[in-house]
N, C-alpha and C positions, 0 to 999 in steps of 0.2 A: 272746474276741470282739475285734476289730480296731477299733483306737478311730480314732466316727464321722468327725473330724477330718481322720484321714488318709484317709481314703475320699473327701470330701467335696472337698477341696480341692484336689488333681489334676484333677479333672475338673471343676468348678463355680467354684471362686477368681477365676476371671480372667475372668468374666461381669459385665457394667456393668447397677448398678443404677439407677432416674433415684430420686433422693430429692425431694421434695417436701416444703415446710413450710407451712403452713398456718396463718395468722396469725390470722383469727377467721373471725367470720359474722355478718349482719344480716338481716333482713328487709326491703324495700322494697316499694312496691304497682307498678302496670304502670308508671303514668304516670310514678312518680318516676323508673321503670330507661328508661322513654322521652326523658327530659329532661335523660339525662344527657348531659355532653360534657366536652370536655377543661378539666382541672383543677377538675371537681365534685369534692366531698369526701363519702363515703361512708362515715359513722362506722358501727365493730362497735361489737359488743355488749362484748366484754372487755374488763376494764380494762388501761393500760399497766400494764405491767412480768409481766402474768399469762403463763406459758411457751407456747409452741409447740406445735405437733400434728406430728413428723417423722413422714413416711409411706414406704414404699417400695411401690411398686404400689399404693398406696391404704390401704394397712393400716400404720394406727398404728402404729411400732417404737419411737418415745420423744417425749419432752417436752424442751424445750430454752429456755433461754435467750438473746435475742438481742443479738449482738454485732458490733461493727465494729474487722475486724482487718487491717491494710495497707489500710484503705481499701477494703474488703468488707464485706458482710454476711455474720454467721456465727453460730452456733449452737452454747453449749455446753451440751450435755446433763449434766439434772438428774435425768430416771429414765429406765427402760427397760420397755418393756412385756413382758409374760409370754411366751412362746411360745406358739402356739396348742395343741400337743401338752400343755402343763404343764409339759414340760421346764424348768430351771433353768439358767438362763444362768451358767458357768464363769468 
């Protein structure tokens, strides 16, 4: 059998993913998400330094650490989530 790799990669490789990270979450009631404005402060729920949610289309692909690199934000990953299939990441 033709390893998946090379199948996969000719046709599919050079397709742009959007990545999306996902910092936390809170809860707020109407009024409070009514009253907001520029430079309200909207505490999450997790603590600093707790890792990332990296999502690609929505679906969790890892956890990451965040970072500022050249004067960026950036994210170094600390795990990786499973494949949905079970597969094992090589």
């Amino acid at each position: 059998m033709p390893d998946d790799d090379a199948l996969l990669l000719p046709s599919m490789g050079d397709i742009k993913c959007e990545v999306a990270v996902r910092l936390g979450s809170t809860v707020i009631s109407v009024r409070e998400c009514l009253s907001l404005q520029p430079r309200s402060i909207v505490r999450l729920a997790q603590p600093v330094g707790d890792d990332v949610e990296v999502r690609v289309h929505g679906s969790v692909i890892a956890r990451g650490e965040v970072e500022i690199i050249d004067n960026k934000s950036s994210i170094r990953l600390t795990s990786l989530a499973p494949f949905p299939s079970g597969e094992v990441r090589r």
